[in-house]
C-alpha positions as CSV (number, residue, x, y, z in Angstrom):
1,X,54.7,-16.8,-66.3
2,X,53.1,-20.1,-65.7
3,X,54.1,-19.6,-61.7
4,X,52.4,-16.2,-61.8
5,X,49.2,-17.6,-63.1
6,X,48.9,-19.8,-60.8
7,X,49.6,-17.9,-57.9
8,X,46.9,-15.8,-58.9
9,X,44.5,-19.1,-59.5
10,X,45.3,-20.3,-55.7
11,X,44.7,-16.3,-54.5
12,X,41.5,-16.2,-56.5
13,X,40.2,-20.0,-55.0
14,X,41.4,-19.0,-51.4
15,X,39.6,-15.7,-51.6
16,X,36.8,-17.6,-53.3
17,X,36.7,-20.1,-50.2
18,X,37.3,-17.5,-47.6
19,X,33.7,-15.2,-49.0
20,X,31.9,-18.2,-48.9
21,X,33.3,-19.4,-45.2
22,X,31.8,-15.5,-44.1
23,X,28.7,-15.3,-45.7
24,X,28.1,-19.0,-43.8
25,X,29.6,-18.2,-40.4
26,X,28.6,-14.8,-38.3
27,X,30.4,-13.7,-35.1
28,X,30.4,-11.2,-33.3
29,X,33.1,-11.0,-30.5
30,X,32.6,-8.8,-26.9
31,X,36.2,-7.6,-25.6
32,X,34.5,-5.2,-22.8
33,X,35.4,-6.1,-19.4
34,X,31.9,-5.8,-18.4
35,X,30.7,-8.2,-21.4
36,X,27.6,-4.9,-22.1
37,X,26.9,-6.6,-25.7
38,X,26.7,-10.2,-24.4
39,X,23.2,-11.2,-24.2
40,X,21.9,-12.7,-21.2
41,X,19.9,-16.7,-21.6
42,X,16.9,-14.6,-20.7
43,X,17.4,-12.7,-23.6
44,X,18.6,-14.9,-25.9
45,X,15.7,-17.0,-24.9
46,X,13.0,-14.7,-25.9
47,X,14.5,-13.6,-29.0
48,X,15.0,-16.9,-30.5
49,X,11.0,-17.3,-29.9
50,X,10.4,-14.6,-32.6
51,X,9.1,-16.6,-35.8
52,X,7.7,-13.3,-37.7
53,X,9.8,-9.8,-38.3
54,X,9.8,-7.8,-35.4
55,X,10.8,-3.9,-36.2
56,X,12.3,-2.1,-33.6
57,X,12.3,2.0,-34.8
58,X,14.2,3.9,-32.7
59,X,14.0,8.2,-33.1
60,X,17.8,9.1,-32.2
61,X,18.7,10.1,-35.5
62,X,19.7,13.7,-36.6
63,X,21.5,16.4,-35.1
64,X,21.9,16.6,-31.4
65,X,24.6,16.8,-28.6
66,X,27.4,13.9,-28.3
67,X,26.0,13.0,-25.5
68,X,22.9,11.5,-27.0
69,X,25.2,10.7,-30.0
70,X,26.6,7.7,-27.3
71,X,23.6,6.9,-26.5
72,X,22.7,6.0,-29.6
73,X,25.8,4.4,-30.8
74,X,25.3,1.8,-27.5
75,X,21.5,1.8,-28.4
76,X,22.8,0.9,-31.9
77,X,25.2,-1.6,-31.0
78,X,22.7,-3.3,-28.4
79,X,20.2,-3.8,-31.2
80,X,22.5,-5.4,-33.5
81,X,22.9,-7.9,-31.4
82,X,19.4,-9.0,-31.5
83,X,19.5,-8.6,-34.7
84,X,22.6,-11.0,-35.1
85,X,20.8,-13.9,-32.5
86,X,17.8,-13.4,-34.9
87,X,17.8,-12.1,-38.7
88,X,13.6,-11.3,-37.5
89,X,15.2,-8.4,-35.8
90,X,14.8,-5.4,-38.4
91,X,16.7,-1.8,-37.0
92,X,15.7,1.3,-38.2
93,X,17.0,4.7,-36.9
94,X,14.5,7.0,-37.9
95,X,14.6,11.5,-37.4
96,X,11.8,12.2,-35.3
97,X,11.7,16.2,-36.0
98,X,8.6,15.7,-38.4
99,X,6.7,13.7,-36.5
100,X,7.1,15.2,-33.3
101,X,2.8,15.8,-32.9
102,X,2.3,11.8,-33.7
103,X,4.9,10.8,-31.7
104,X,3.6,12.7,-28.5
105,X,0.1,11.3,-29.2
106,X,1.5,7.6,-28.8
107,X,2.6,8.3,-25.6
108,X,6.8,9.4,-26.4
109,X,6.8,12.8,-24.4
110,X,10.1,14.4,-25.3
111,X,12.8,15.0,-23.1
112,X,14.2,18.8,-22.7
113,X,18.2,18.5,-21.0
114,X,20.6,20.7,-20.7
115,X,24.1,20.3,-22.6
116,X,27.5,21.9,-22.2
117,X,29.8,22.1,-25.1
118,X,33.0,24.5,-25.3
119,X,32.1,25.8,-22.0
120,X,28.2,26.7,-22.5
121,X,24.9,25.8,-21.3
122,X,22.3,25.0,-23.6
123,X,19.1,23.4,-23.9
124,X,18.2,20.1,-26.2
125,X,15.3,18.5,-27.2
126,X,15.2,15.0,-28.3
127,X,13.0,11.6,-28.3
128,X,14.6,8.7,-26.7
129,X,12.0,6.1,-27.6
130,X,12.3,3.4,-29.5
131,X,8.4,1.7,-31.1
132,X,8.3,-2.2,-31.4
133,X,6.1,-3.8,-34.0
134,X,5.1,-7.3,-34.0
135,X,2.1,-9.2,-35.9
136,X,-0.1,-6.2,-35.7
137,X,1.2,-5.1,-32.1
138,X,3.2,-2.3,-30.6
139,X,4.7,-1.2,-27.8
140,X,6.8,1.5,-26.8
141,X,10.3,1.7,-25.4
142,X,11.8,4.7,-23.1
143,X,15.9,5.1,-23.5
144,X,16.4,7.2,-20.6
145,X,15.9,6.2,-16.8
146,X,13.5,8.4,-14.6
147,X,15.6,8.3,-11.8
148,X,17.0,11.1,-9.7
149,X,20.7,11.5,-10.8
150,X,23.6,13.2,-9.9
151,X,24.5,14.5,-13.1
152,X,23.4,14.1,-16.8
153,X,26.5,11.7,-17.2
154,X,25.2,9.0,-14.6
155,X,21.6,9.6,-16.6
156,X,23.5,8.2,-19.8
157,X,25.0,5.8,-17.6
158,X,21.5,4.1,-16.2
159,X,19.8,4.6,-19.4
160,X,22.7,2.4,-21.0
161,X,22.5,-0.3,-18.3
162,X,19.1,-0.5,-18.9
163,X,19.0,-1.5,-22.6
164,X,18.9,-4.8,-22.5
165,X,16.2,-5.4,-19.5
166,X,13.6,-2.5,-21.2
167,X,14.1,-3.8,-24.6
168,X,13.8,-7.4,-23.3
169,X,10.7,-6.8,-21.5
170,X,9.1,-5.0,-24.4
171,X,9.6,-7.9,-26.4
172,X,8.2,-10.6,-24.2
173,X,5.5,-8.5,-23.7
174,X,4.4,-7.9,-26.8
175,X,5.5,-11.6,-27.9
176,X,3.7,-13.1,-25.5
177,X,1.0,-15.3,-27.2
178,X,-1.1,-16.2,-23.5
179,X,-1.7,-12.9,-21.0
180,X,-1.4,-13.4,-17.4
181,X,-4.7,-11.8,-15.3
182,X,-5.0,-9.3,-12.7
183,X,-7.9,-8.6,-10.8
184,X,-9.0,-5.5,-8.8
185,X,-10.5,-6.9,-5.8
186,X,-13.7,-4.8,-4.9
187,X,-16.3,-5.2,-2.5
188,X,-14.8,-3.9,0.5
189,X,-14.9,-0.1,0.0
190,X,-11.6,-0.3,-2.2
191,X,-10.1,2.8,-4.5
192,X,-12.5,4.4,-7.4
193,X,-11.4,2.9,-10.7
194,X,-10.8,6.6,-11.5
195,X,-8.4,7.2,-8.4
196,X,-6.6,4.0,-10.0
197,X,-6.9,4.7,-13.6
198,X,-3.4,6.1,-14.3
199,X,-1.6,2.8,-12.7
200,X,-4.0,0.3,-14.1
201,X,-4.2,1.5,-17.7
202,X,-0.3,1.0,-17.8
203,X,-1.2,-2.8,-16.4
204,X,-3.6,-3.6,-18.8
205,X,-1.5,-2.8,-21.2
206,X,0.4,-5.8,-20.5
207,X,-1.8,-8.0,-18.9
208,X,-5.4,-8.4,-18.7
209,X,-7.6,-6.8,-16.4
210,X,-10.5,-7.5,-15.0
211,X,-12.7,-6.3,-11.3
212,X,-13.4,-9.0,-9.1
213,X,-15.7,-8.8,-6.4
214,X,-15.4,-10.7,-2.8
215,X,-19.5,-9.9,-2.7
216,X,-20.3,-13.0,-3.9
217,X,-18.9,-15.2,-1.2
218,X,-21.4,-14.4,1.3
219,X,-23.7,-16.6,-1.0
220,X,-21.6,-18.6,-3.2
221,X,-18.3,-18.9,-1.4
222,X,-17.0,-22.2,-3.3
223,X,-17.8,-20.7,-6.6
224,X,-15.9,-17.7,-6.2
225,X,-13.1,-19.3,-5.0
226,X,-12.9,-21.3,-7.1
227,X,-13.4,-18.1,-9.9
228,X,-10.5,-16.6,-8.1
229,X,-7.9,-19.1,-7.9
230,X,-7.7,-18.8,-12.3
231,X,-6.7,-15.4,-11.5
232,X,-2.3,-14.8,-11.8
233,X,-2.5,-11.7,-9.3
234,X,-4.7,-10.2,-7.3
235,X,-4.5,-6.2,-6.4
236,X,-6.3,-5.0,-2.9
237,X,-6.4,-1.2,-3.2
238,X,-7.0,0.9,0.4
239,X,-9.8,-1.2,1.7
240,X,-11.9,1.2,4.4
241,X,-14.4,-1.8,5.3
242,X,-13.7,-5.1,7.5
243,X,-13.5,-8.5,6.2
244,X,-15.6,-11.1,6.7
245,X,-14.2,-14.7,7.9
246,X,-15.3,-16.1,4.5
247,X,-14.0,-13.0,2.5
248,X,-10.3,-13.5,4.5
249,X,-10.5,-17.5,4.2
250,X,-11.2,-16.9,0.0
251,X,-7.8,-14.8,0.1
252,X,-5.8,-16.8,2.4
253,X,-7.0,-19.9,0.1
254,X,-6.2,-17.9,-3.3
255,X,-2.4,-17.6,-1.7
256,X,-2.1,-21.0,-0.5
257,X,-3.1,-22.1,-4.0
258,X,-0.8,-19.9,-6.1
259,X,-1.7,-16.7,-6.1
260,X,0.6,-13.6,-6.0
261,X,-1.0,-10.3,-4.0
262,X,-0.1,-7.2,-4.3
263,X,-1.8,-5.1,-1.1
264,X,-1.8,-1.3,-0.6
265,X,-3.3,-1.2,2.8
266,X,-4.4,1.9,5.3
267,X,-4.3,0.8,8.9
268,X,-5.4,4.2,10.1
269,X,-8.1,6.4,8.6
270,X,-6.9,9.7,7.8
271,X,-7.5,11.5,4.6
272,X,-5.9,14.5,3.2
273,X,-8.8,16.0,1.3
274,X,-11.2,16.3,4.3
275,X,-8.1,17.7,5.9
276,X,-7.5,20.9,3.4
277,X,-11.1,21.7,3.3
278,X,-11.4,21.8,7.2
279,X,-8.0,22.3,8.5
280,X,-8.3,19.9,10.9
281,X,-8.9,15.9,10.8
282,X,-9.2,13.2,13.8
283,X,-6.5,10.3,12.7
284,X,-8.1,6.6,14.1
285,X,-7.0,3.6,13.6
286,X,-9.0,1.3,11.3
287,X,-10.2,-2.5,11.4
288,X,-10.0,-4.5,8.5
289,X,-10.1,-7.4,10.2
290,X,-6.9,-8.3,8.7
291,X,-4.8,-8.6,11.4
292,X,-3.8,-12.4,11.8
293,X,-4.3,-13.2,7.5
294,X,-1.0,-11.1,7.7
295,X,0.7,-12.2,10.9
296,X,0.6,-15.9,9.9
297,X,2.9,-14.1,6.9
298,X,5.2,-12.9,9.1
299,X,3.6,-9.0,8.5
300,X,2.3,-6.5,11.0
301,X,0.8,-3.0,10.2
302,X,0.7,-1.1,13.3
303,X,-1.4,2.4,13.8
304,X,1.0,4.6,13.8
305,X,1.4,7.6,11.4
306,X,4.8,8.4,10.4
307,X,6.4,11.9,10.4
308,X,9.7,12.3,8.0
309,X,11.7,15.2,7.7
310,X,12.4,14.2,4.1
311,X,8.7,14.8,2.8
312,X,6.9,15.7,-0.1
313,X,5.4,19.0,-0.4
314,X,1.8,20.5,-0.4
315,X,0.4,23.8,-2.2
316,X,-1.5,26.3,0.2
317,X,-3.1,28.9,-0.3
318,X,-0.7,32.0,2.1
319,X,-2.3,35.2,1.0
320,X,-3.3,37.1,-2.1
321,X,-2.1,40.0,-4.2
322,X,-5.4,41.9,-5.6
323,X,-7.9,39.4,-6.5
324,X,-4.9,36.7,-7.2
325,X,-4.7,33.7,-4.7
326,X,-0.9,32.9,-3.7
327,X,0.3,29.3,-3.1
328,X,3.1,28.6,-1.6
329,X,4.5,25.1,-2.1
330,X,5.6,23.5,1.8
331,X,7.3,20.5,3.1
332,X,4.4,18.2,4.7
333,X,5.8,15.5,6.9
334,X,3.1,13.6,6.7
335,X,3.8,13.0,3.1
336,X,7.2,10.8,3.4
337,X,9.2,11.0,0.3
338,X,11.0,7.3,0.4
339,X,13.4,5.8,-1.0
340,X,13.7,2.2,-2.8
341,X,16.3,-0.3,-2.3
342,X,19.1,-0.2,-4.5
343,X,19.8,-3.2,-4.4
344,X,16.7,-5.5,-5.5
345,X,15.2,-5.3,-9.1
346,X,12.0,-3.5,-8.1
347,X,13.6,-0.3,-6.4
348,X,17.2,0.3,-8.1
349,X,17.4,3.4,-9.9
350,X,13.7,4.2,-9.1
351,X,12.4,8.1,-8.7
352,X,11.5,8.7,-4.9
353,X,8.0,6.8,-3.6
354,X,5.5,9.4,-2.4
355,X,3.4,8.2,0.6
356,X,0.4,9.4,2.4
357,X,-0.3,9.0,6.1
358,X,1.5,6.0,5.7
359,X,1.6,3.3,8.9
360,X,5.0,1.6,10.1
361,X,5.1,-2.1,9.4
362,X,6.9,-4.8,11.6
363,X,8.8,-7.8,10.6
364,X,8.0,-11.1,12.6
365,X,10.4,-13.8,12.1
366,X,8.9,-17.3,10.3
367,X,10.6,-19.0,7.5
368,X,9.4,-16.7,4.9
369,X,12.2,-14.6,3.5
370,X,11.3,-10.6,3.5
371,X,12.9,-7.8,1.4
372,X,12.7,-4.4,2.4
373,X,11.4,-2.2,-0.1
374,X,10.4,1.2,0.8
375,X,12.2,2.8,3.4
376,X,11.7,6.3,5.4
377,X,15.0,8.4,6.2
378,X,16.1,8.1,9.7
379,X,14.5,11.7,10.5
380,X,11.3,10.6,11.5
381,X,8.7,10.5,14.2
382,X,6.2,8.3,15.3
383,X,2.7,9.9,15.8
384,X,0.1,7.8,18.3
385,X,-3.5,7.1,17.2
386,X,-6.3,8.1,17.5
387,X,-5.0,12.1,17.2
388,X,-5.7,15.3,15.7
389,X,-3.6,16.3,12.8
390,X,-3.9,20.0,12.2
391,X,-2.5,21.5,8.7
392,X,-1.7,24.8,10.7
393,X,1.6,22.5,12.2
394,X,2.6,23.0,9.0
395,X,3.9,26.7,9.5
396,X,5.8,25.1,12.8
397,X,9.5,24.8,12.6
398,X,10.6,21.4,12.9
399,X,12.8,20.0,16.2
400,X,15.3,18.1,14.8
401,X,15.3,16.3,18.5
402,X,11.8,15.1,17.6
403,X,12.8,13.3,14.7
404,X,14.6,10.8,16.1
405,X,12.8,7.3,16.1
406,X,15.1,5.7,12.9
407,X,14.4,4.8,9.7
408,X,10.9,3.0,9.0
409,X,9.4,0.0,6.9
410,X,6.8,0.8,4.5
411,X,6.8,-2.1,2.2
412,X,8.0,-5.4,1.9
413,X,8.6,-8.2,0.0
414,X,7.4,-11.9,1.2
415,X,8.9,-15.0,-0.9
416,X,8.6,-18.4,0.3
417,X,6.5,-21.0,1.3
418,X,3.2,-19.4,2.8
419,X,1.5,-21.0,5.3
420,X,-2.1,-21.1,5.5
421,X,-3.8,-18.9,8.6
422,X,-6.6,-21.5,8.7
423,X,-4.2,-24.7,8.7
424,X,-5.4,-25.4,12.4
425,X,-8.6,-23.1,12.8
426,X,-12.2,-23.8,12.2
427,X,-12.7,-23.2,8.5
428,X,-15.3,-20.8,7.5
429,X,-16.7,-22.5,4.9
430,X,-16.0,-26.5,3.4
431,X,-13.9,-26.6,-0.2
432,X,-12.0,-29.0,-2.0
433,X,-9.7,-26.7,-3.3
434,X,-8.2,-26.0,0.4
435,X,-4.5,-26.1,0.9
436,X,-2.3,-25.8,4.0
437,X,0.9,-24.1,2.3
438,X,1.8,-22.4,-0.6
439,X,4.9,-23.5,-2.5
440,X,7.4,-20.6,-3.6
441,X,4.4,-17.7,-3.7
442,X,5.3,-13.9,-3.9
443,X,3.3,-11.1,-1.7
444,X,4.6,-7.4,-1.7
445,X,2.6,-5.5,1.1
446,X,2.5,-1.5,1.4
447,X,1.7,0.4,4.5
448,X,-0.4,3.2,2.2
449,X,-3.5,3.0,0.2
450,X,-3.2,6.0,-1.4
451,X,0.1,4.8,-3.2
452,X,-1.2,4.2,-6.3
453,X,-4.1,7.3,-5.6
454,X,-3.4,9.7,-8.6
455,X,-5.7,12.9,-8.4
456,X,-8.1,14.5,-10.4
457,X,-8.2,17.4,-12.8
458,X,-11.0,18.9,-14.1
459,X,-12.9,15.4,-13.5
460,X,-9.8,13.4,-15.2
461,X,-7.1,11.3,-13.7
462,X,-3.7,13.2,-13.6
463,X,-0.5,10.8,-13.8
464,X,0.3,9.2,-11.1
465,X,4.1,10.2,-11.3
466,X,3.5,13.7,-11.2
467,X,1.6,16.3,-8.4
468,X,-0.6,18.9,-9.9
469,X,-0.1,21.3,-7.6
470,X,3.4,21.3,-7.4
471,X,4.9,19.3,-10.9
472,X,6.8,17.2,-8.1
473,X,7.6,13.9,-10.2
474,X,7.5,10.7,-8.0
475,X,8.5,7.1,-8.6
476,X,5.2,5.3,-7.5
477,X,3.5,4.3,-10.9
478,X,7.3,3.0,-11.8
479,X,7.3,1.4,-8.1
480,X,4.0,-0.2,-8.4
481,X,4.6,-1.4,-12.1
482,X,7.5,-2.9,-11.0
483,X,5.9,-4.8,-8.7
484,X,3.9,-6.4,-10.5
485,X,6.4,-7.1,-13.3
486,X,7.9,-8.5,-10.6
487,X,5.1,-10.6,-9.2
488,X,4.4,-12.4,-12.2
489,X,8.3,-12.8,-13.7
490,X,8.6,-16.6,-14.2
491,X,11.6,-16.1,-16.8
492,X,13.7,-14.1,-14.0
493,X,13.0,-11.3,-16.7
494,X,13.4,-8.8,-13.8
495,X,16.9,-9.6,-12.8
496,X,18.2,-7.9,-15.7
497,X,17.4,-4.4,-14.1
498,X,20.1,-5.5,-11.7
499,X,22.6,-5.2,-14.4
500,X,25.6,-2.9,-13.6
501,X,28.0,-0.9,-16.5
502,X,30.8,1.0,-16.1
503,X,30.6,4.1,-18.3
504,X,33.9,6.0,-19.1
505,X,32.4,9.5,-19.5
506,X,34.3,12.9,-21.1
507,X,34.8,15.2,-18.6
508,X,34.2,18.1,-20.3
509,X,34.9,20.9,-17.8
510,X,38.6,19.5,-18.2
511,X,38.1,19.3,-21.9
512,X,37.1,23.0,-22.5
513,X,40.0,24.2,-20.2
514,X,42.7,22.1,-21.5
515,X,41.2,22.3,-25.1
516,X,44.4,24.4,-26.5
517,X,46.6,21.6,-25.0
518,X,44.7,18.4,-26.6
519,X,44.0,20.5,-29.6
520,X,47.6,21.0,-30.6
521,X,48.3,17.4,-29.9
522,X,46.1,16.3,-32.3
523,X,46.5,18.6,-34.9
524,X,49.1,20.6,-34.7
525,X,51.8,18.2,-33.3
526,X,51.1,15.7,-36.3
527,X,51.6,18.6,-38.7
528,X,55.1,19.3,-37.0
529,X,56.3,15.5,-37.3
530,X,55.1,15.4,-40.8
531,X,57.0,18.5,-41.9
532,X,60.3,17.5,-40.0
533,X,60.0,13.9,-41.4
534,X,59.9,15.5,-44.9
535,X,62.9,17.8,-44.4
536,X,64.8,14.7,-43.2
537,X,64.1,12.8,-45.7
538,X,64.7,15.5,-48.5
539,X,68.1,16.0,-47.0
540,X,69.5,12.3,-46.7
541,X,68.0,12.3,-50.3
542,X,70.4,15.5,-51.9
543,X,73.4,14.5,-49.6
544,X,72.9,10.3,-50.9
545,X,72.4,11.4,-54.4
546,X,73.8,14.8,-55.1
């Protein structure tokens, strides 16, 4: 009796020890191959800066496919991991069916896919955001990629690689306690804010913006240099007029002091809205003067327009049907529809890049290291200038034999060590801010100003992403936020879009046929063992006892 008490005394003490020993230590152990729910020193960096509660709400709850049901078990299982680096971390899975109105007024458009389950098609609705809320802030998260995909499986399959770098980002942003500045350069006959509003509100979201105008320099040049170089990034939007020597020297001197540049550049004049209302447009080239500030890069724009067979479409009108107008939407080769590289941060998994009369760019070699981002397919053509572009040529049936001069540049990315274009010329004016070389500086430069163009409905800007003429969905606002993301990433934030999963998927068109099969296995077959295990055992029972 005495033994038996105290067995159960050293059970009770052990058990005693053991509770406290858990509620002390935490871990959490990954055994994927891929290590998907081990947090990166990025990540785990800005978490552990959280000092407040951060509540992360994220509207995949309720009743929907088991597709999104994965996606939310890995969204789940993501979170609590940030929530186990940092007990600040609150998770909420919230049902967004009654709130659907609000939720589409913060910005959380839904997402309408289609779903097959025992063999049919059917459509689903669901919100894969998550909202962030932090010391009065918020921000929102979107769970699935905008990429074009194969199939709905490799969409589950970005969307999951992506957790941590969306989530991460969202964070830092919103956690951020100084804001980096962009400025819109103006001055030189750059984009309408308007043209630009559907890009730049997303920036200044995250960053503050402000206009800055090169005007100033013809009077004050040391000034507003000086004014610029407190600036973190600086955008140049489609420029039509030339630069001054003073206006290039500011920008050379901005670079060579620290700061990044982000240019979307038209080396030919050609515009497609004086083209649709006269049918008919001269193509020149055009002067900004800018020449040599980007060949002492290593960066050439030439004045060619280029043709792709792989091109965006246009709506025209091709006849009517009583008083009705038809439109008919048509492949426009001027319009290349490009693609990003996979294989940098910026461009992998991005939505096709819509360009404009965009202009080939040339590589020159110098000891600053360039990254292709943008390319054209290898259908293209090369189109001389100054010409006449006619949109009748659209109703022309393409020569494939045309099409043959390769794939083109359209933009780049320039890291390194920039060197001044002024470090053995006259300078235009006298500062003491000047600098020969830049140390480790970041440039991206795109051959078309009308990138980051979106149009105008009804006297408001449309989104970017989207035609509306044709509901053709692009990847340029993506492409251009990227960018800048990029641009100003001193954490290596960016890197983390480079992170690669592998996915086991059901495939479900085997499922459904061999559904009988699995079905039987897993119900029926148990149900057999159980009943011949119980027949065994009743008859060793009667013959061992009987």
């Amino acid at each position: 009796m005495n033994k038996n008490i105290k067995n159960i005394v050293f059970i009770s003490i052990g058990l005693f020890v053991l509770n406290l020993i858990n509620q002390s230590f935490y871990k959490r152990f990954d055994l994927t191959a891929d290590k998907r729910y081990t947090l990166s020193k990025i990540t785990n960096s800005i978490i552990n800066n959280i000092d407040k509660p951060l509540f992360i709400t994220v509207y995949l709850e309720g009743n929907f496919p088991s597709e999104f049901k994965r996606l939310q078990i890995e969204t789940k299982q993501y979170l609590e991991e940030l929530s186990a680096e940092n007990s600040n971390v609150k998770i909420h899975f919230e049902n967004p069916d009654h709130q659907r109105e609000n939720l589409i007024k913060k910005g959380m458009m839904p997402s309408q896919l289609t779903v097959e389950e025992d063999g049919k098609l059917s459509e689903a609705i669901i919100f894969p955001w998550a909202e962030i809320s932090y010391k009065n802030k918020t921000q929102i998260v979107s769970l699935l990629p905008t990429a074009i995909v194969a199939s709905q499986e490799e969409q589950f399959q970005k969307a999951i690689e992506n957790l941590e770098y969306s989530f991460s980002n969202a964070i830092n942003s919103i956690c951020q306690k100084i804001q980096k500045s962009v400025a819109i350069i103006t001055g030189n006959g750059e984009l309408a804010d308007i043209y630009q509003y559907s890009f730049l509100s997303e920036v200044a979201k995250k960053y503050k913006l402000a206009k800055f105008t090169l005007d100033s320099v013809a009077t004050n040049p040391q000034q507003t240099l000086q004014d610029l170089t407190s600036i973190d990034l600086a955008i140049i939007a489609k420029p039509t007029q030339k630069f001054t020597a003073k206006e290039k020297f500011t920008l050379d001197q901005f670079i060579t002091n620290g700061g990044k540049t982000l240019w979307m550049l038209d080396n030919v004049q050609a515009d497609q809205d004086s083209l649709l209302s006269s049918g008919k447009m001269l193509a020149f080239p055009r002067d900004l003067n800018l020449t040599d500030l980007l060949f002492s890069y290593g960066i050439r724009i030439n004045t060619t327009l280029i043709k792709d067979l792989y091109a965006a479409k246009i709506a025209l009108a091709t006849g009517t049907v009583g008083n009705q107008t038809q439109f008919q939407n048509l492949d426009w080769f001027y319009h290349p529809l490009v693609n990003g590289n996979p294989n940098h941060t910026i461009t992998k998994n991005l939505t096709p890049v819509r360009l404009q009369f965009a202009n080939q760019i040339d590589i020159l070699k110098n000891n600053i290291k360039k990254t292709p981002l943008l390319m054209s397919s290898p259908l293209t053509q090369k189109i001389g200038t100054p010409n006449f572009i006619e949109l009748q040529s659209i109703s022309e049936e393409p020569k494939e034999e045309d099409y043959t001069s390769g794939n083109q540049l359209f933009a780049a990315l320039l890291e390194g060590n920039f060197k001044s274009a002024y470090k053995s010329r006259i300078k235009p004016f006298k500062t003491s801010l000047f600098k020969e070389n830049a140390t480790g500086n970041k440039m991206i430069v795109i051959s078309d100003g009308d990138v980051g163009k979106n149009q105008i409905l009804k006297g408001k800007p449309t989104n970017l992403s989207r035609d509306k003429w044709t509901n053709e969905e692009f990847g340029n606002k993506e492409f251009l936020l990227n960018s800048i993301d990029y641009l100003l990433d001193d954490v290596g934030l960016m890197q983390l879009r480079n992170k690669t999963l592998k996915v086991n998927m059901l495939d479900k068109k085997k499922a459904f046929k061999e559904r009988v099969f699995w079905q039987f296995l897993n119900v029926g077959l148990p149900i057999i063992l159980l009943f011949v295990f119980g027949f065994i055992f009743n008859f060793l029972r009667k013959k061992k006892y009987s």
